[in-house]
Predicted model as a PDB file, atoms N, CA, C, CB and O in Angstrom, pLDDT in the B-factor column:
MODEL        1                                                                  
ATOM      1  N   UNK A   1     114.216 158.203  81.124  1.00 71.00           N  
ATOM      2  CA  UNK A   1     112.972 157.947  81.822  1.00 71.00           C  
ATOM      3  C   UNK A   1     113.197 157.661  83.301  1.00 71.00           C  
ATOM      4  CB  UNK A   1     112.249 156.792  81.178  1.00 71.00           C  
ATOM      5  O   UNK A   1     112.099 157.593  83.855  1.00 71.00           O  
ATOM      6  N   UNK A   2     113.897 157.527  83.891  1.00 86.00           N  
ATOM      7  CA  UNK A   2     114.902 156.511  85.291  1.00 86.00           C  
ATOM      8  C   UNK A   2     114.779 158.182  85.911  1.00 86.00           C  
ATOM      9  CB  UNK A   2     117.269 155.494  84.846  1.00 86.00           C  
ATOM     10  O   UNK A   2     114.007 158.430  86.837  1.00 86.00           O  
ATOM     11  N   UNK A   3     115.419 158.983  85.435  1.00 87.00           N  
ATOM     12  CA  UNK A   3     115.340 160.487  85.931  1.00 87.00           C  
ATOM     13  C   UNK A   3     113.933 160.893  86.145  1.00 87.00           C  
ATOM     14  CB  UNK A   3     115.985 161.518  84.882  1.00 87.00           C  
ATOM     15  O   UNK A   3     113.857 160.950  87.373  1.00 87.00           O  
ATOM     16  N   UNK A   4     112.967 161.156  85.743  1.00 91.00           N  
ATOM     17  CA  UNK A   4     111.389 161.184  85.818  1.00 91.00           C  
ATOM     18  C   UNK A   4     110.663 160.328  86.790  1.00 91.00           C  
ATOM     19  CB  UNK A   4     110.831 160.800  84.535  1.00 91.00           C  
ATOM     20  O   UNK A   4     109.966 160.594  87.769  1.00 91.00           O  
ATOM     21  N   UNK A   5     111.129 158.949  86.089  1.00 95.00           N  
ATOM     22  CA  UNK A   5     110.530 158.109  87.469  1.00 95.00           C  
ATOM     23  C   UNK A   5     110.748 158.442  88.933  1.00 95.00           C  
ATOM     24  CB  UNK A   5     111.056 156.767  87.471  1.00 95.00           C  
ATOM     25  O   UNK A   5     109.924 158.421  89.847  1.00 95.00           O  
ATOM     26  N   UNK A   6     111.924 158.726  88.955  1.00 96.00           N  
ATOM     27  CA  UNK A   6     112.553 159.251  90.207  1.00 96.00           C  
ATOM     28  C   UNK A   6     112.078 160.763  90.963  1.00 96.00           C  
ATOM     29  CB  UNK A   6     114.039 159.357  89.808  1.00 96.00           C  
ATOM     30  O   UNK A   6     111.935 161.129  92.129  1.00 96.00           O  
ATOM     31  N   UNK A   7     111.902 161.492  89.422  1.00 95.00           N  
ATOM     32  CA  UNK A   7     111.384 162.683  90.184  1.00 95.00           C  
ATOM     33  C   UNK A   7     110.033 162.865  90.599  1.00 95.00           C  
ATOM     34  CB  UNK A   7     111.613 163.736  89.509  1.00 95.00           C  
ATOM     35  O   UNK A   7     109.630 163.815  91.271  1.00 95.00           O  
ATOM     36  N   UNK A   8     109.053 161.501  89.983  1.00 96.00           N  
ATOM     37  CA  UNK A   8     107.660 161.558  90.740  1.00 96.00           C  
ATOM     38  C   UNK A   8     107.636 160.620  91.725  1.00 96.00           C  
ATOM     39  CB  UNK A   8     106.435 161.309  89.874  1.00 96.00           C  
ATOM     40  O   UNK A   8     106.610 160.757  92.390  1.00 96.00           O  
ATOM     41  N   UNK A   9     108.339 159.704  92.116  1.00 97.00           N  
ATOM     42  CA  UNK A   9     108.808 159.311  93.272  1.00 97.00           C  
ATOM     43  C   UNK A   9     108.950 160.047  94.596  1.00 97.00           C  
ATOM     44  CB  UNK A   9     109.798 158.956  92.980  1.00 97.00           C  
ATOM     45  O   UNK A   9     108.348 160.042  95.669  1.00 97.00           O  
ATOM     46  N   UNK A  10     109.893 160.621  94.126  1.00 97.00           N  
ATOM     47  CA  UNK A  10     110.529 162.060  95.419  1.00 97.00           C  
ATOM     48  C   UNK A  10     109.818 163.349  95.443  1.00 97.00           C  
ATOM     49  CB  UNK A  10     112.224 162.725  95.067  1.00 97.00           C  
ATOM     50  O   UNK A  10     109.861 164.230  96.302  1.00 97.00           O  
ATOM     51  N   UNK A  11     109.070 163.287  94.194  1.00 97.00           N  
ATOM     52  CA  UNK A  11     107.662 163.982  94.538  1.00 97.00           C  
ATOM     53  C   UNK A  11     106.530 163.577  95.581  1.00 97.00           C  
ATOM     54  CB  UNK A  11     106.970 163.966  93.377  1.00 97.00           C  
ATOM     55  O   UNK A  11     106.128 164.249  96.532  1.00 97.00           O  
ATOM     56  N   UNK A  12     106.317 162.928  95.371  1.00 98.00           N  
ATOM     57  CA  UNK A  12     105.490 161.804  96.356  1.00 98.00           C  
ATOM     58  C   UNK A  12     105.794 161.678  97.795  1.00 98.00           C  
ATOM     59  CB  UNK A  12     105.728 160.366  95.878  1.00 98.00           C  
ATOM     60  O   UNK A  12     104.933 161.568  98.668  1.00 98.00           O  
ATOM     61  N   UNK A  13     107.266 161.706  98.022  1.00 98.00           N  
ATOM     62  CA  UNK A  13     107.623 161.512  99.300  1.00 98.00           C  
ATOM     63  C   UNK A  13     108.008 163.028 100.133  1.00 98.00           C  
ATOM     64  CB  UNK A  13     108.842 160.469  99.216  1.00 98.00           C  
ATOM     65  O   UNK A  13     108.354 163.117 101.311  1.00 98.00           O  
ATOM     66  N   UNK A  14     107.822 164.237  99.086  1.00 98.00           N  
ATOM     67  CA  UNK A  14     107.697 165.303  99.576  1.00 98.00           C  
ATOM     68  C   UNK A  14     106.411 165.701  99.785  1.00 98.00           C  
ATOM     69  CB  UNK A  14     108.306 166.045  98.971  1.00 98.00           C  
ATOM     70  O   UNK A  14     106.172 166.688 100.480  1.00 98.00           O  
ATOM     71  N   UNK A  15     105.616 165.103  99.308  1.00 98.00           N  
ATOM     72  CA  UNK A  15     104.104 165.599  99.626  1.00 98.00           C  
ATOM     73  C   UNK A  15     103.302 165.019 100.813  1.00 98.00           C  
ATOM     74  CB  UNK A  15     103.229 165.297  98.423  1.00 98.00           C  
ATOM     75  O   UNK A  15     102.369 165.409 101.516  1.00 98.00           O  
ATOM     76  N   UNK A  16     104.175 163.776 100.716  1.00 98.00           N  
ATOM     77  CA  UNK A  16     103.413 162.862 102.144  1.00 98.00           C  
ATOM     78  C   UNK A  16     104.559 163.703 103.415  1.00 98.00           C  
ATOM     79  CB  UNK A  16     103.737 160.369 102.031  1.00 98.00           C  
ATOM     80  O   UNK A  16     104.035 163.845 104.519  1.00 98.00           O  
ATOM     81  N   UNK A  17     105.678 164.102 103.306  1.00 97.00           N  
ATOM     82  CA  UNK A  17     106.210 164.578 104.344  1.00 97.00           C  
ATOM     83  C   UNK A  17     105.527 165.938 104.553  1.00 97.00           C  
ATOM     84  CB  UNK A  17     107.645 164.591 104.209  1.00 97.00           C  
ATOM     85  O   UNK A  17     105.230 166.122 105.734  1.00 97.00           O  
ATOM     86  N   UNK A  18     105.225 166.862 103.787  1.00 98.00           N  
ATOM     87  CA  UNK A  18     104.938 167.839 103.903  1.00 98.00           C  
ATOM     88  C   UNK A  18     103.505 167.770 104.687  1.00 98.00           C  
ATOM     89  CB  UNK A  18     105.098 168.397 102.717  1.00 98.00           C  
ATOM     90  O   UNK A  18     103.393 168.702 105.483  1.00 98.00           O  
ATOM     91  N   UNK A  19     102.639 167.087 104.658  1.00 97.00           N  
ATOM     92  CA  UNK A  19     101.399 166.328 104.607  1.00 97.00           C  
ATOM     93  C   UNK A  19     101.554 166.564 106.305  1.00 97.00           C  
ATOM     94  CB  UNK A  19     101.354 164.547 103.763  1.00 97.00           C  
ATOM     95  O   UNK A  19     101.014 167.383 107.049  1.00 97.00           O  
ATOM     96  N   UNK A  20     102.458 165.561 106.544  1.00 96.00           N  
ATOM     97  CA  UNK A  20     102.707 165.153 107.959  1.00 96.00           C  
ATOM     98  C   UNK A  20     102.851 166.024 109.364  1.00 96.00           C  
ATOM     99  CB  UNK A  20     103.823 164.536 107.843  1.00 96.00           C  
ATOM    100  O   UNK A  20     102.475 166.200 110.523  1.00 96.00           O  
ATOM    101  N   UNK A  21     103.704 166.414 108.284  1.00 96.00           N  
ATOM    102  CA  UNK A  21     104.207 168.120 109.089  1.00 96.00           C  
ATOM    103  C   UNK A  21     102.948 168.569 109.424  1.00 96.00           C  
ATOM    104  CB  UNK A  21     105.050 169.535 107.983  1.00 96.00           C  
ATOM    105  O   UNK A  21     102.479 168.309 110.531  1.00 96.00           O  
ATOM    106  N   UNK A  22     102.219 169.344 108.434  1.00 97.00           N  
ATOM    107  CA  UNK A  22     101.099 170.062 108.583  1.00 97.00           C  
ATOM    108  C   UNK A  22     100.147 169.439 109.335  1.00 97.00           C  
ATOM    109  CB  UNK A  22     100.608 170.398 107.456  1.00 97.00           C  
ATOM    110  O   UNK A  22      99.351 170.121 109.979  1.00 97.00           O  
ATOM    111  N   UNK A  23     100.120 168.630 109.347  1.00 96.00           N  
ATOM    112  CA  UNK A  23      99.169 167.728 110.946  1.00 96.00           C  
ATOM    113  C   UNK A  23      99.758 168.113 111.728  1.00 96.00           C  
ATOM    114  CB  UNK A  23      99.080 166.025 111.335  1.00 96.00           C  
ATOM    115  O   UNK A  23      99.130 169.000 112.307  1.00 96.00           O  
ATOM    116  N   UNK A  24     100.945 167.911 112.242  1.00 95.00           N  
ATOM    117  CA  UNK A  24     101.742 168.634 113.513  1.00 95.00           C  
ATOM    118  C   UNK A  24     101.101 169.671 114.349  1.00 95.00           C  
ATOM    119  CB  UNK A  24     102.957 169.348 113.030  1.00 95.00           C  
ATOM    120  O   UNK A  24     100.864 170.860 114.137  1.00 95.00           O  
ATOM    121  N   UNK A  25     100.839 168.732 115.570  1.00 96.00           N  
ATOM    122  CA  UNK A  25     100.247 170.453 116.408  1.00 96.00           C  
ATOM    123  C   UNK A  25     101.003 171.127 117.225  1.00 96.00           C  
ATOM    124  CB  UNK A  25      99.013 170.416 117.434  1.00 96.00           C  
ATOM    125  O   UNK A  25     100.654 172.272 117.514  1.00 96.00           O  
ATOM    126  N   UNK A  26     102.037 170.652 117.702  1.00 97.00           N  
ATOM    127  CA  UNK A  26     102.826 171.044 118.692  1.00 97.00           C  
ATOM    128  C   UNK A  26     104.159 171.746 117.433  1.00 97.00           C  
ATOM    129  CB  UNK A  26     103.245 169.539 119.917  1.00 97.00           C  
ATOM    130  O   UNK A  26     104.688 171.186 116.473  1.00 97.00           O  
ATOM    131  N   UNK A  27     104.336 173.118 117.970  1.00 96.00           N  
ATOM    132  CA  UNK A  27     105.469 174.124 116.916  1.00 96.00           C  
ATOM    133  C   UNK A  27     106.839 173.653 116.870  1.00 96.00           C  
ATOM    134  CB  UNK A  27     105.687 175.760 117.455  1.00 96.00           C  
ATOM    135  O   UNK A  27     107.446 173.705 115.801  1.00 96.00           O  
ATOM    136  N   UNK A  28     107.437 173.160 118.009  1.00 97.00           N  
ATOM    137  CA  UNK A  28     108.910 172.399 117.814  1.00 97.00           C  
ATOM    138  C   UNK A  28     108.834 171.235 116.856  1.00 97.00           C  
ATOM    139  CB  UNK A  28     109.496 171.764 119.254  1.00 97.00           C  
ATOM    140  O   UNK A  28     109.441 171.039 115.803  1.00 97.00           O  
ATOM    141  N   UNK A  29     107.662 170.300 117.685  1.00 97.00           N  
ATOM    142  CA  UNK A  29     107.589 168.953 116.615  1.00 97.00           C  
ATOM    143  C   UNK A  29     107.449 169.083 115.360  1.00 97.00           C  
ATOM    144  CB  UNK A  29     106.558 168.084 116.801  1.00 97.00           C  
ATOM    145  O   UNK A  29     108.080 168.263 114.692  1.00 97.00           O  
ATOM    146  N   UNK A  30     106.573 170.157 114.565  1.00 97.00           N  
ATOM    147  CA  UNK A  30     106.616 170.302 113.468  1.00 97.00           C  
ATOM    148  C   UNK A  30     107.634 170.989 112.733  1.00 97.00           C  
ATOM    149  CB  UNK A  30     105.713 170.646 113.310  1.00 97.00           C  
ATOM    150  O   UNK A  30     107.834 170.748 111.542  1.00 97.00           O  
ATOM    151  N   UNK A  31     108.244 171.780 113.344  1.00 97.00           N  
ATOM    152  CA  UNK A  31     109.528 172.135 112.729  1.00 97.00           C  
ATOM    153  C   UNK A  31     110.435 171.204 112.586  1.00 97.00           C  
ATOM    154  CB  UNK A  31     110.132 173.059 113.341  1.00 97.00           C  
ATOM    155  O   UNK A  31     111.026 171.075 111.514  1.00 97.00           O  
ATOM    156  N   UNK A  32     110.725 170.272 113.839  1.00 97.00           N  
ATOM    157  CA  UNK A  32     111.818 169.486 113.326  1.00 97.00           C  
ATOM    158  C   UNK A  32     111.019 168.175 112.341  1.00 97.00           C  
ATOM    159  CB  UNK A  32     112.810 168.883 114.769  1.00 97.00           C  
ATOM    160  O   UNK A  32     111.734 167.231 112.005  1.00 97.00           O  
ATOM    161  N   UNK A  33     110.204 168.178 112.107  1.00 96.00           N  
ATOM    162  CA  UNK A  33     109.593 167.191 111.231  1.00 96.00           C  
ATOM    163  C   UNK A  33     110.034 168.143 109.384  1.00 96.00           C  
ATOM    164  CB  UNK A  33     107.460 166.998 111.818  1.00 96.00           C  
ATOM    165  O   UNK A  33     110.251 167.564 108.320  1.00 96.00           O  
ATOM    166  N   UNK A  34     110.028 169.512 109.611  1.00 97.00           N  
ATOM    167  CA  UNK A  34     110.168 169.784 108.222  1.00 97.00           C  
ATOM    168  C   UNK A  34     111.903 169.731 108.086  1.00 97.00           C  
ATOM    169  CB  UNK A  34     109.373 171.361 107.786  1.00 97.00           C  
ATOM    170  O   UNK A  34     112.490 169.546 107.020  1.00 97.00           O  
ATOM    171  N   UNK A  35     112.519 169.924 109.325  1.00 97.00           N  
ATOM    172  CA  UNK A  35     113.907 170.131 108.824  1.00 97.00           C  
ATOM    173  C   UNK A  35     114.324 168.740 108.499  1.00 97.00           C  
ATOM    174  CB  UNK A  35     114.916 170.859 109.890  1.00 97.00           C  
ATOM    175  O   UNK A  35     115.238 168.534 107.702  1.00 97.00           O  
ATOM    176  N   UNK A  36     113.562 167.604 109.204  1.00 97.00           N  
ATOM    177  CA  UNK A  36     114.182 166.381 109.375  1.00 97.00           C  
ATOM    178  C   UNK A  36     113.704 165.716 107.992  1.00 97.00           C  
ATOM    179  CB  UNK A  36     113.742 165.593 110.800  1.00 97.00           C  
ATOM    180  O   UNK A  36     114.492 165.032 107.340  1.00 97.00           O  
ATOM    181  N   UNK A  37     112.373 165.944 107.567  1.00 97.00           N  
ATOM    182  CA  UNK A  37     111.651 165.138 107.038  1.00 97.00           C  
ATOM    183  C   UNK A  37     111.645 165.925 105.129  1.00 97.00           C  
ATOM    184  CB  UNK A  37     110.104 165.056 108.104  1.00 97.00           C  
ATOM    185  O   UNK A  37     112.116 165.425 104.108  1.00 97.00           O  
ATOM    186  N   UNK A  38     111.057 167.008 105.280  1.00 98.00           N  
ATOM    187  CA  UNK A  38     110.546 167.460 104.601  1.00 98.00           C  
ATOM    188  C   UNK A  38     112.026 168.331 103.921  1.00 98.00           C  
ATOM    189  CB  UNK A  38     109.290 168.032 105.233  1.00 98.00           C  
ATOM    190  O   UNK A  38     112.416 168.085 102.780  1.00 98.00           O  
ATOM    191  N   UNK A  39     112.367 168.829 104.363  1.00 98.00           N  
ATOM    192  CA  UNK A  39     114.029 169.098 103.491  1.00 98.00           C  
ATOM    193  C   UNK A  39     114.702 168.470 102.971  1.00 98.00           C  
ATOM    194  CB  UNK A  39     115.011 169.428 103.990  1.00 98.00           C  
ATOM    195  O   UNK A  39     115.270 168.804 101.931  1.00 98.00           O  
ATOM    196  N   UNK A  40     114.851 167.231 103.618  1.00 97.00           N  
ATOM    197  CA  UNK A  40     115.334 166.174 103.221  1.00 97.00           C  
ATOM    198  C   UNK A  40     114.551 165.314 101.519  1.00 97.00           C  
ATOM    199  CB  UNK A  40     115.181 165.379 104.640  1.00 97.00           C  
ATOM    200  O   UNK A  40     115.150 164.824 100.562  1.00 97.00           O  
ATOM    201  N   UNK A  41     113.461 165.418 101.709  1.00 98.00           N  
ATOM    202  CA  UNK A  41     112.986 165.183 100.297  1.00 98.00           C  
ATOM    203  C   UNK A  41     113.219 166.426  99.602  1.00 98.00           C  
ATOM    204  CB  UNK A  41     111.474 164.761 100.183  1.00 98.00           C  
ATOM    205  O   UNK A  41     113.544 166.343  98.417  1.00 98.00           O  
ATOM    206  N   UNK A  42     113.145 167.182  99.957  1.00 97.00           N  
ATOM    207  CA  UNK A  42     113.334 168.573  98.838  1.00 97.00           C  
ATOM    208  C   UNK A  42     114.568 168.337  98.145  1.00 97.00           C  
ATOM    209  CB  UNK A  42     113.491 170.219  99.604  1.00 97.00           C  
ATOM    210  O   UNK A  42     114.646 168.548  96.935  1.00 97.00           O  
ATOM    211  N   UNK A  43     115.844 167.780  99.033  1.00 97.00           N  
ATOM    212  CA  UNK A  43     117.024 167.813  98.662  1.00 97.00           C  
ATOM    213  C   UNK A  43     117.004 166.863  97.767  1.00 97.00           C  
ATOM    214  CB  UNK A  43     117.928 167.726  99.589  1.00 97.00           C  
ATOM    215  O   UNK A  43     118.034 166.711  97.111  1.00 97.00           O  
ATOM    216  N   UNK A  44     115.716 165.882  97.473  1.00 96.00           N  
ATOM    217  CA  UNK A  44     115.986 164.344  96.794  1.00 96.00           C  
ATOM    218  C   UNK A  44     115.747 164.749  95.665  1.00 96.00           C  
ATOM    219  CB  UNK A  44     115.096 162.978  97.169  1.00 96.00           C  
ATOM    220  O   UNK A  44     116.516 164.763  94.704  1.00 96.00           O  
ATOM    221  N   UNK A  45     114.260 165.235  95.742  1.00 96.00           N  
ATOM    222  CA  UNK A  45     113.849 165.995  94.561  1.00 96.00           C  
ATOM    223  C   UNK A  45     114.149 166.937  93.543  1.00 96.00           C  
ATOM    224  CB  UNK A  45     113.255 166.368  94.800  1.00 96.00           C  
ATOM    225  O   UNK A  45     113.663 166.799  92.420  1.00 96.00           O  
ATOM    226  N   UNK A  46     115.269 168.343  93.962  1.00 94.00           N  
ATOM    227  CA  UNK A  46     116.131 168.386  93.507  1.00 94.00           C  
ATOM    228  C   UNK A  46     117.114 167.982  92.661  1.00 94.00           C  
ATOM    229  CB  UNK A  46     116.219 168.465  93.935  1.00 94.00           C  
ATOM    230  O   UNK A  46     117.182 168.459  91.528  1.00 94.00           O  
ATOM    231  N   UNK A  47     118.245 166.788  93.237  1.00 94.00           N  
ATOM    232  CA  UNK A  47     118.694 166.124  92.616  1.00 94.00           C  
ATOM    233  C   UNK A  47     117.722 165.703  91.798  1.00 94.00           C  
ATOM    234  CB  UNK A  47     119.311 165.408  93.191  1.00 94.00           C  
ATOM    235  O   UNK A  47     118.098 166.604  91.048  1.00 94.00           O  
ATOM    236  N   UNK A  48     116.922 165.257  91.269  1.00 94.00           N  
ATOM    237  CA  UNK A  48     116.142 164.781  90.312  1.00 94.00           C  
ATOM    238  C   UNK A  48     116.033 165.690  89.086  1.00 94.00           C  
ATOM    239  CB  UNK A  48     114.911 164.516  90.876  1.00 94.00           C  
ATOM    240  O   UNK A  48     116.216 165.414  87.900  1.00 94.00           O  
ATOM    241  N   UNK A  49     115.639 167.013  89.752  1.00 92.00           N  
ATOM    242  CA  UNK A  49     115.315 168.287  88.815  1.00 92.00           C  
ATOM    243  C   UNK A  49     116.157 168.595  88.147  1.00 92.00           C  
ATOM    244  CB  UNK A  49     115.004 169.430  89.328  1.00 92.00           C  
ATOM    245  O   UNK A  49     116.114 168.649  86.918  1.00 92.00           O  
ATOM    246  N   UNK A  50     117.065 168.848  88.843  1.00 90.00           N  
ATOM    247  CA  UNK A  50     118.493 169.535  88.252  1.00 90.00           C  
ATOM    248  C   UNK A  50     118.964 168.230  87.088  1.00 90.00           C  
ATOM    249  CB  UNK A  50     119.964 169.826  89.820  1.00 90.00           C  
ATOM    250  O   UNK A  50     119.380 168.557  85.977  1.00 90.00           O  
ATOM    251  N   UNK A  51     118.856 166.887  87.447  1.00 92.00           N  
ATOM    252  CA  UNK A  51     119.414 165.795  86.101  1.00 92.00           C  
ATOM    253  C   UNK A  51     118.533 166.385  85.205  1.00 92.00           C  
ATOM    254  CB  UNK A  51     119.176 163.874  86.190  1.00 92.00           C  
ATOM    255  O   UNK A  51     119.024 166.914  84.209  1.00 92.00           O  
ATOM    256  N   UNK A  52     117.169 166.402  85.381  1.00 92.00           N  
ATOM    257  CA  UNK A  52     116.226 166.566  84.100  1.00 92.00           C  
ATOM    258  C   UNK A  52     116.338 168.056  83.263  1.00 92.00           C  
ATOM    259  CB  UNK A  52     114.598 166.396  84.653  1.00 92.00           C  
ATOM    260  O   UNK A  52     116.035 168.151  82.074  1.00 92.00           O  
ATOM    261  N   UNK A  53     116.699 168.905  83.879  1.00 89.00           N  
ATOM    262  CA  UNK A  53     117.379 170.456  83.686  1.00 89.00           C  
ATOM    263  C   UNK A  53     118.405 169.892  82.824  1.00 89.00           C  
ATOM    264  CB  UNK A  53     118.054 171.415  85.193  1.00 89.00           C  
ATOM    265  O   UNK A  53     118.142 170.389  81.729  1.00 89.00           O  
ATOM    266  N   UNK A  54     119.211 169.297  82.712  1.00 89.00           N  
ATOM    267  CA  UNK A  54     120.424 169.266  82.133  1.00 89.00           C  
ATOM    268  C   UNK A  54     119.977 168.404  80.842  1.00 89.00           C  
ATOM    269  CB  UNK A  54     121.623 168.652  83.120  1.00 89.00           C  
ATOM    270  O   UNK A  54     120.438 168.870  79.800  1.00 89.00           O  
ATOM    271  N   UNK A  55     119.229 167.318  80.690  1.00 91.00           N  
ATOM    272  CA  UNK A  55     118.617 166.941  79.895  1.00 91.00           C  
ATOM    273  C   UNK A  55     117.468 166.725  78.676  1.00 91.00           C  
ATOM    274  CB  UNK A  55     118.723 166.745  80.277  1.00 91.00           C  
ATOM    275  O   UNK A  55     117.377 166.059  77.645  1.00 91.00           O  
ATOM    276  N   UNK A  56     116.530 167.834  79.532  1.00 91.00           N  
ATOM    277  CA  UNK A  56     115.767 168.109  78.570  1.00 91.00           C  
ATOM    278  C   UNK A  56     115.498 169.636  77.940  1.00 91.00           C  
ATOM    279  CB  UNK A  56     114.724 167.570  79.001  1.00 91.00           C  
ATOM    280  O   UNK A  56     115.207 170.592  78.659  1.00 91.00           O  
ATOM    281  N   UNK A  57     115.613 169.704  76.755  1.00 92.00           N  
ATOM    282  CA  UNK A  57     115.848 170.460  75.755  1.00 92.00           C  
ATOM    283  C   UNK A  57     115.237 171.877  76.090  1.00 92.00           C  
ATOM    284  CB  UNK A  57     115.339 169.812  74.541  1.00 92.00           C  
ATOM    285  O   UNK A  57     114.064 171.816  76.460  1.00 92.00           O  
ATOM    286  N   UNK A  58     115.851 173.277  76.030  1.00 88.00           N  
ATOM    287  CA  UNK A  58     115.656 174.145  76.959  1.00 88.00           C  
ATOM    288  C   UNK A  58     114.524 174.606  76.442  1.00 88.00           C  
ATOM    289  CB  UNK A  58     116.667 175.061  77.246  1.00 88.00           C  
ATOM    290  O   UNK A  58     114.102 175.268  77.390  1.00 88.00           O  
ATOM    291  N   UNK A  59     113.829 174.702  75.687  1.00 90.00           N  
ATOM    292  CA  UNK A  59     112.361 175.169  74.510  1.00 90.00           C  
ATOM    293  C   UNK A  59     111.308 174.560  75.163  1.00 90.00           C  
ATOM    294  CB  UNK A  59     112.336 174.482  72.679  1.00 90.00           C  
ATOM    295  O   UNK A  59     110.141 174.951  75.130  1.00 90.00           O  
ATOM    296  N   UNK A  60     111.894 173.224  75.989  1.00 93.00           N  
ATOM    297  CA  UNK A  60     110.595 172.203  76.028  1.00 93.00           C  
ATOM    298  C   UNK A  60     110.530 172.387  77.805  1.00 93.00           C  
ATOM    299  CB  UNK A  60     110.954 170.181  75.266  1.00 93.00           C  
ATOM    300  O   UNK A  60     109.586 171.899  78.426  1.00 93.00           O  
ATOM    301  N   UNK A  61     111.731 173.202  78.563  1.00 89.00           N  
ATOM    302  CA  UNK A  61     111.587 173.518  80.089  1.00 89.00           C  
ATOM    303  C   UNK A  61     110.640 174.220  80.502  1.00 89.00           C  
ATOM    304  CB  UNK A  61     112.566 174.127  80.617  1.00 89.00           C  
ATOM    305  O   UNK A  61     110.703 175.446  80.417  1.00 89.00           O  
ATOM    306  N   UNK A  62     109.474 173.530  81.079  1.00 89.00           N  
ATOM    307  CA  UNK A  62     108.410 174.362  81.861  1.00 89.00           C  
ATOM    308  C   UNK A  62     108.330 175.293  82.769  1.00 89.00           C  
ATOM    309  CB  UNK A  62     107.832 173.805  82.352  1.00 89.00           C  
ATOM    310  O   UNK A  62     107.242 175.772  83.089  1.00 89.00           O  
ATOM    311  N   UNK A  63     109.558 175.705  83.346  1.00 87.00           N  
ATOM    312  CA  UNK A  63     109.919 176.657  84.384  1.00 87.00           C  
ATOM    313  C   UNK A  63     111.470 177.228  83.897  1.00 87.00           C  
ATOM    314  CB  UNK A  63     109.902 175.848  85.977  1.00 87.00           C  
ATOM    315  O   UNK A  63     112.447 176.822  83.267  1.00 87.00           O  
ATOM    316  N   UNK A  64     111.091 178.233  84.498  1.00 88.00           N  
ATOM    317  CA  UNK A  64     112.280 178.973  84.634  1.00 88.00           C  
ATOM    318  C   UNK A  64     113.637 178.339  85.376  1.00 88.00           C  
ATOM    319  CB  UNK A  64     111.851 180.143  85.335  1.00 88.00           C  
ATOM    320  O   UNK A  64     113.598 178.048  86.572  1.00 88.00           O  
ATOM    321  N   UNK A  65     114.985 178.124  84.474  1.00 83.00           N  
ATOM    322  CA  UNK A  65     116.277 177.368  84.823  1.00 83.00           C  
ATOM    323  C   UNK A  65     116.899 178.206  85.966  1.00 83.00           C  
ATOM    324  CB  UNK A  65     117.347 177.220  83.499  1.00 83.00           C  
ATOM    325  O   UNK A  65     116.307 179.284  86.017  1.00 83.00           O  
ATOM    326  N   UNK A  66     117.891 178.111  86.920  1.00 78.00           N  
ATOM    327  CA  UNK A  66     118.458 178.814  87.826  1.00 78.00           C  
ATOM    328  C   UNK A  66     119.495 180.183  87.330  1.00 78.00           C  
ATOM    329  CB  UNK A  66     119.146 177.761  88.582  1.00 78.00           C  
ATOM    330  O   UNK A  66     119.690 181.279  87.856  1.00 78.00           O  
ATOM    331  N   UNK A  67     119.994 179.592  86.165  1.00 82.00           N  
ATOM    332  CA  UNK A  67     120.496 180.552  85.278  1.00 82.00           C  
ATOM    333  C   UNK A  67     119.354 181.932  84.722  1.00 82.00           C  
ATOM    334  CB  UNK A  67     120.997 179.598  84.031  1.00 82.00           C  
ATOM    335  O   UNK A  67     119.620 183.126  84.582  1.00 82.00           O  
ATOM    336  N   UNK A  68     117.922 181.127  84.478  1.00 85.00           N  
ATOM    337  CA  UNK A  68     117.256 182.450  84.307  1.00 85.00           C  
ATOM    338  C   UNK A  68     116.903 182.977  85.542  1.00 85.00           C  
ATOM    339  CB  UNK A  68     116.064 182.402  83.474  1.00 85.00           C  
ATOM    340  O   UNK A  68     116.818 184.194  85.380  1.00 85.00           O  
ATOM    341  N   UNK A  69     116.609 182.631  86.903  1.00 87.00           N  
ATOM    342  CA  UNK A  69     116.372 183.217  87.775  1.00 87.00           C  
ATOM    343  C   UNK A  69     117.808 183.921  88.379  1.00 87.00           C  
ATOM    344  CB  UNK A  69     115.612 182.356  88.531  1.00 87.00           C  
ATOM    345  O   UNK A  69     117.698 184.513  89.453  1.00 87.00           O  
ATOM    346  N   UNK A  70     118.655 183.892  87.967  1.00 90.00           N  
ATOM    347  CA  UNK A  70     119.986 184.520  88.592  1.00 90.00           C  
ATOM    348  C   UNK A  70     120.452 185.310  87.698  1.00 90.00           C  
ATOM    349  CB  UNK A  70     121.104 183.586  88.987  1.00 90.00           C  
ATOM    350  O   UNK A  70     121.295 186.081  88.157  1.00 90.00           O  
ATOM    351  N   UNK A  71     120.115 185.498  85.948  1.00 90.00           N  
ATOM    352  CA  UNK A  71     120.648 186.416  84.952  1.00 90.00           C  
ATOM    353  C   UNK A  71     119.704 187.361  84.134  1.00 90.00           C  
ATOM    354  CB  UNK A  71     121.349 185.624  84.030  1.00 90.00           C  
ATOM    355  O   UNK A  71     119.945 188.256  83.325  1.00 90.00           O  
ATOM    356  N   UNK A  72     118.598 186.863  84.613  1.00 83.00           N  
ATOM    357  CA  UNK A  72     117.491 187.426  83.295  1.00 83.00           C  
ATOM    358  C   UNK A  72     116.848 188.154  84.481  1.00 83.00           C  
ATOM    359  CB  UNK A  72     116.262 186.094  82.164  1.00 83.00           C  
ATOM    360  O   UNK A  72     116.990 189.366  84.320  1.00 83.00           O  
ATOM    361  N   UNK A  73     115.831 187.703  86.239  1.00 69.00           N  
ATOM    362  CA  UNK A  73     115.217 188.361  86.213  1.00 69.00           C  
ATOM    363  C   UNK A  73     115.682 189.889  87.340  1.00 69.00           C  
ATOM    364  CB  UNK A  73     114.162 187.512  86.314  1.00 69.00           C  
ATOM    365  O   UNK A  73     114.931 190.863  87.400  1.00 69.00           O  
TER     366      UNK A  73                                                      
ENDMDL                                                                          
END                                                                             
């Protein structure tokens, strides 16, 4: 459950960064707001995904695993 909690956590903090960004009016500032801000949660979130990928049972995975996007399609 610690894995989940975490991944709607770092969900959360990718949506408010992403959020932020997109207010951005000026094109540099908002870029470095996504490289700074908003990648940076992606990368959190991730880590999150990938624990829960490894953990929960592949029948019950709502998306497609990296293995199916790199062998199947």
């Amino acid at each position: 459950m610690r894995c989940l909690h975490q991944a709607y956590k770092n969900l959360g903090k990718l949506e408010a960064a992403t959020a932020k960004a997109q207010e951005t009016a000026d094109t540099v500032k908002k870029a470095e707001t996504y490289r700074d801000k908003v990648v940076t949660a992606m990368k959190a979130l991730r880590t999150d995904i990938d624990a829960l990928e490894m953990i929960v049972p592949r029948d019950m995975w709502p998306v497609p695993t990296y293995a199916d996007l790199l062998f199947k399609l």
